[in-house]
C-alpha positions in Angstrom: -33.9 75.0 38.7 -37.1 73.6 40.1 -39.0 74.0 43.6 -39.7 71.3 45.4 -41.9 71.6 48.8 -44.2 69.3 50.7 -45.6 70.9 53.7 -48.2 67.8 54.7 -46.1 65.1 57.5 -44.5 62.6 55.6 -42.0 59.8 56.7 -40.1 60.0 53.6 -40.3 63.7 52.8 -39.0 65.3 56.2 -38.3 69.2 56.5 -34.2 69.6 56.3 -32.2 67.9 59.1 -30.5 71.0 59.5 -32.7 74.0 59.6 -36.6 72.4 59.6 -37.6 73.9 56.6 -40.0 72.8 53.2 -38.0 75.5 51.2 -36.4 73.2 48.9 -34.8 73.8 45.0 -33.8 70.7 42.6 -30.5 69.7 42.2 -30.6 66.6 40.2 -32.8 63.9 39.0 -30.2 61.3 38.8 -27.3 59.4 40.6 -24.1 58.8 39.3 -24.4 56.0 37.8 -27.6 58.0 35.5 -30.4 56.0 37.6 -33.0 58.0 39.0 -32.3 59.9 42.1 -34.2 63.3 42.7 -31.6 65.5 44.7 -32.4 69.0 46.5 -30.8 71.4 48.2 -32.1 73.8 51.6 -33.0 77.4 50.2 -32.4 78.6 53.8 -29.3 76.5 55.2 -27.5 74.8 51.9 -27.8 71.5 52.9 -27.5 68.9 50.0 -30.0 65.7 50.7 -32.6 63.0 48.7 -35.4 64.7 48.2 -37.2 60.9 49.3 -35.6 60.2 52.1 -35.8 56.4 52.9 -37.6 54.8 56.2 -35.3 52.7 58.7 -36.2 50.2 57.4 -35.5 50.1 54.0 -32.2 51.5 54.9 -31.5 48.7 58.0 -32.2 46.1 55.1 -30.0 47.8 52.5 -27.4 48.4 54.7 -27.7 44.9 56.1 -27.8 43.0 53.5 -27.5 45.0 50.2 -24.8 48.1 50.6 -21.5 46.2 50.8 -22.1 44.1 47.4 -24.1 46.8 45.5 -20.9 49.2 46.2 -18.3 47.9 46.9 -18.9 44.1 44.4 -18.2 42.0 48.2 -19.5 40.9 51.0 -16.4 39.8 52.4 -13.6 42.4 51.9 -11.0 41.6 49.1 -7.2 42.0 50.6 -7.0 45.2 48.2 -9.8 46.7 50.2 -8.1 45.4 53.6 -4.9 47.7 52.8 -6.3 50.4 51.7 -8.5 50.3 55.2 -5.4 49.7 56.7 -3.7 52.4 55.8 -6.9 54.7 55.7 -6.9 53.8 59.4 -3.1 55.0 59.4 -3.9 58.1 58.8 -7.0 58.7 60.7 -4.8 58.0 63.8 -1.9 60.1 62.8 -4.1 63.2 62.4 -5.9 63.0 65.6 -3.8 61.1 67.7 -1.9 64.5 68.9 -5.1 65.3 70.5 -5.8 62.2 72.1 -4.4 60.7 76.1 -2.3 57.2 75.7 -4.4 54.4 76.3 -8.0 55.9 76.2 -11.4 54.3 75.1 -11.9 55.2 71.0 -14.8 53.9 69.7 -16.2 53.5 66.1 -19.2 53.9 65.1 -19.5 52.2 61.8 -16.4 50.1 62.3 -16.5 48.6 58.8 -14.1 45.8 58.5 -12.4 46.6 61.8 -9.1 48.2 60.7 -9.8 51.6 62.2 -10.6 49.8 65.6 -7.7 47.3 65.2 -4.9 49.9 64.6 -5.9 52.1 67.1 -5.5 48.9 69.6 -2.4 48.0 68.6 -1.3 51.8 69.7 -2.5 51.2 73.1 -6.0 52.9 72.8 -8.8 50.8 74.6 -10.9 50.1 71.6 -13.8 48.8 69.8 -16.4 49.3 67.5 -20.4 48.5 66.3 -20.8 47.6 62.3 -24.3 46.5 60.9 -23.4 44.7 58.0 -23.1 40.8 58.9 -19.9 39.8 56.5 -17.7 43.0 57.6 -18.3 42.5 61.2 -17.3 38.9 60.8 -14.5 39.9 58.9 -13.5 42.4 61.7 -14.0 39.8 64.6 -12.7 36.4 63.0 -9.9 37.8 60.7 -8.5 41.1 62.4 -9.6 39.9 66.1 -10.9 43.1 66.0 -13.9 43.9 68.4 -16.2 45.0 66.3 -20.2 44.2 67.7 -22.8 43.7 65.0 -25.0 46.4 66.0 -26.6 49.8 65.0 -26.1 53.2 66.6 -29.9 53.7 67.6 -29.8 50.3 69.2 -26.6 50.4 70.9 -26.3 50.5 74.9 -22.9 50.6 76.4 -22.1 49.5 79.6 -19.8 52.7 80.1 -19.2 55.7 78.1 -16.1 56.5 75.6 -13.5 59.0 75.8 -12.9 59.4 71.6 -15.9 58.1 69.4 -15.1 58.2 65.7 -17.3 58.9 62.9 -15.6 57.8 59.6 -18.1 58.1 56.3 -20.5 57.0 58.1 -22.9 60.6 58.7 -23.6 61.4 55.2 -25.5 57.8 55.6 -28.1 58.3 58.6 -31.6 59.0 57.4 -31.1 61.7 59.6 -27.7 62.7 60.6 -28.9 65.5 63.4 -30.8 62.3 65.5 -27.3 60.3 64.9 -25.6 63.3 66.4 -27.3 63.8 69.2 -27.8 59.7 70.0 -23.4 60.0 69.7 -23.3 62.6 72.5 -24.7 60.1 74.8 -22.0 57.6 74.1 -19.3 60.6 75.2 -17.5 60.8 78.5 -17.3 64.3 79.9 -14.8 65.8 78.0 -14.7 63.3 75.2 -14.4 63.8 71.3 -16.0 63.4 68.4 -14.1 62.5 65.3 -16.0 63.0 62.5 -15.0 62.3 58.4 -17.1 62.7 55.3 -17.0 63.2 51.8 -16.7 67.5 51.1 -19.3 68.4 48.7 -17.1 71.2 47.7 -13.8 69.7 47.0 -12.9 69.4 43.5 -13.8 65.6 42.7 -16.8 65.5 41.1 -19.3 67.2 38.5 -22.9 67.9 38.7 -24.7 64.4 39.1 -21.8 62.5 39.8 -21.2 63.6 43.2 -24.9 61.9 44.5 -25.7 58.5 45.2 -28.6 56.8 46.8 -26.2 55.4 50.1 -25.5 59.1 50.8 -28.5 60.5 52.1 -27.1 63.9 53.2 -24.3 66.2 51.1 -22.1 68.4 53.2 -19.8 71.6 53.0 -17.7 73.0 55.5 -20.3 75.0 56.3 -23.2 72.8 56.4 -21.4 70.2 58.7 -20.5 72.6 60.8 -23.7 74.4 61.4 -25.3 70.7 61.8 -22.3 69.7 64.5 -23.1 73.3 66.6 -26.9 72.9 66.3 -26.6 69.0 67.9 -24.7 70.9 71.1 -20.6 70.3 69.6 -18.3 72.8 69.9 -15.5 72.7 66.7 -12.3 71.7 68.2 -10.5 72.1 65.2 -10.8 71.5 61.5 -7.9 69.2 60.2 -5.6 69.1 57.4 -7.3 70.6 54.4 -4.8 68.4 53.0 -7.3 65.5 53.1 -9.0 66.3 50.1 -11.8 65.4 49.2 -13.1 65.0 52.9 -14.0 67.3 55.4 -12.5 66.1 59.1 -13.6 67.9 62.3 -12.3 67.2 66.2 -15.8 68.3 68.2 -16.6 68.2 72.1 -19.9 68.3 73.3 -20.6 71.5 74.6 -24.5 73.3 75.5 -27.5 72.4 72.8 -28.3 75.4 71.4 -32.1 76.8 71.9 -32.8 76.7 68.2 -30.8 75.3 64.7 -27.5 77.2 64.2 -27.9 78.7 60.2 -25.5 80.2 58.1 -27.7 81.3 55.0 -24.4 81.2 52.5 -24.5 78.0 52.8 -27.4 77.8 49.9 -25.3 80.1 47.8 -22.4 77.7 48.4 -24.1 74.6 47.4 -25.5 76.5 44.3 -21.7 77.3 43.5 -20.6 73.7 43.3 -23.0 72.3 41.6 -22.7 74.9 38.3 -18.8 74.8 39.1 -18.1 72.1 36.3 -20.0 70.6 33.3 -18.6 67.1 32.0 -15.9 68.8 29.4 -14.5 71.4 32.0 -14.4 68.7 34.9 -12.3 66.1 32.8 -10.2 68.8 31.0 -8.5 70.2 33.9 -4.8 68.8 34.2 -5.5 68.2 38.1 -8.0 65.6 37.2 -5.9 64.4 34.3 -3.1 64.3 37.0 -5.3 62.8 39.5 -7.0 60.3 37.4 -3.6 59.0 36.2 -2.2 58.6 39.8 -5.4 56.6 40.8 -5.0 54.0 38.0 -1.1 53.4 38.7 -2.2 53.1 42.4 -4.4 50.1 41.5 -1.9 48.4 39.6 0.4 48.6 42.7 -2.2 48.0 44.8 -3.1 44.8 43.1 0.3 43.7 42.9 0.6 43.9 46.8 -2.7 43.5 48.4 -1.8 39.8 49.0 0.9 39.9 50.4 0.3 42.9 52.4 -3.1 41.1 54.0 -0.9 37.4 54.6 2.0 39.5 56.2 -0.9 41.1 58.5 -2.8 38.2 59.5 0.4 36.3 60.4 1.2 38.7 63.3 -2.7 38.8 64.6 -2.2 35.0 64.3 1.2 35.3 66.1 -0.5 37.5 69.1 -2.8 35.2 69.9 -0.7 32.4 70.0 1.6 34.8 72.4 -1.5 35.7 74.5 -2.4 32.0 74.2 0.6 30.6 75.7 0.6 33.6 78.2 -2.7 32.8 79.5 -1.4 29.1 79.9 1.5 30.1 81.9 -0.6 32.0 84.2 -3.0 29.2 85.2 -0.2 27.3 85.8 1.6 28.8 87.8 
């Protein structure tokens, strides 16, 4: 493998989020899709990032205007993509919802199409959300009645602060996830929580180049996340279901910042240990990944098959609630 270093400042090279070092080794020179993306890994902490980072503002115009089409083929969510938020935001809230008090403030950062923010409502959770890309926060507002404000984190000023924020694949994206951490302990009530749920480098889901692209900045391990959460001032709460494959999910609290980075040197060692795991023949030859891959593609044929009417069936009741809260409203003012 190859060094790379740069010890001069510079706005797109930073030292490691995690640790502040230069020490870095070559990962990869290419995304997943086998366009250029140069891909390094922290000799002293583990930590998996772009070896050119990008500046705000390229990323506030590509995640404004460019992320949703160039990933997902929409800027406006298809009803397939609205189910499976759905029901990802089904989950999210039976896995933490133990933890949580009935009728709290949860907010999202990140709120994507709104369905995280709109289920949790509809279990009597005070909540609401911030999403910077135009055509999902519409979505979220106009279709779901979801409140979802078009807004970024580093811009954001609430009036008051929130008992549960979530963080759903949304930290691998920050140019710098420890400033996005420490900005989200400001938006915490005293003994709030954290919620935090991103893609686990280590799970078994991908092979050498194939697990970077240029949207996810940072790559993280249990161990890596974990040191990052505990440097930013978060104590671990719990680690949840390791069931959730391929993501890692974490319940912090804020707690006391730390004097200096919390580092667990086995994390380079780690990272070095996934990438070499697989090569393209052992990856796709396991039966788990035949098994896997065979699943996925007769979920998409049901998926397609019910998307429609799943999405009809849900914006019937939203339209049904506000024609309820309409005639509600009515009643009052007359009375």
């Amino acid at each position: 493998m190859q060094e790379a270093s740069v010890r001069s400042i510079d706005v797109h090279h930073p030292p490691c989020d995690l640790c502040g070092s230069y020490n870095f080794e070559a990962l990869a020179r290419r995304d997943r899709r086998g366009r250029p993306l140069r891909t390094v890994v922290c000799r002293e902490c583990g930590l998996v990032r772009h070896w050119r980072v990008p500046s705000e503002q390229e990323l506030a115009r590509f995640y404004g205007l460019e992320y949703r089409q160039q990933y997902h083929g929409e800027e406006r969510p298809s009803p397939r993509r609205v189910m499976r938020a759905w029901q990802k935001a089904e989950g999210i809230f039976n896995m933490i919802s133990p933890h949580l008090k009935a009728g709290e403030t949860v907010f999202e950062v990140g709120a994507g199409i709104g369905c995280t923010v709109k289920y949790f409502e509809r279990r009597g959770f005070d909540a609401s959300g911030i999403e910077p890309h135009r055509g999902f926060q519409t979505y979220a507002t106009e279709q779901l009645r979801a409140r979802v404000q078009h807004q970024d984190l580093f811009h954001f000023r609430p009036a008051e602060k929130y008992q549960t924020v979530l963080l759903v694949h949304v930290i691998e994206h920050f140019r710098s996830a420890r400033q996005a951490l420490l900005q989200i302990r400001q938006l915490i009530a005293p003994g709030g929580k954290l919620y935090v749920e991103c893609p686990d480098l280590a799970a078994q889901f991908r092979w050498r180049t194939g697990m970077f692209h240029y949207a996810h900045i940072h790559n993280f391990t249990r161990t890596t996340l974990g040191a990052l959460a505990e440097s930013c001032g978060y104590d671990i709460v719990t680690w949840l279901p390791a069931g959730r494959e391929p993501n890692l999910c974490v319940l912090l609290t804020p707690g006391t910042l730390p004097t200096a980075p919390v580092v667990r040197p086995e994390g380079y060692g780690e990272a070095l240990a996934v990438f070499e795991r697989y090569n393209w023949l052992t990856y796709r030859g396991r039966i788990s990944y035949l098994d896997y891959r065979v699943r996925k593609i007769a979920g998409y044929a049901w998926e397609r098959l019910y998307a429609r009417r799943f999405l009809a069936q849900l914006e019937a009741e939203f339209a049904e609630q506000d024609r309820l809260a309409r005639t509600e409203a009515a009643l009052r003012r007359s009375a």
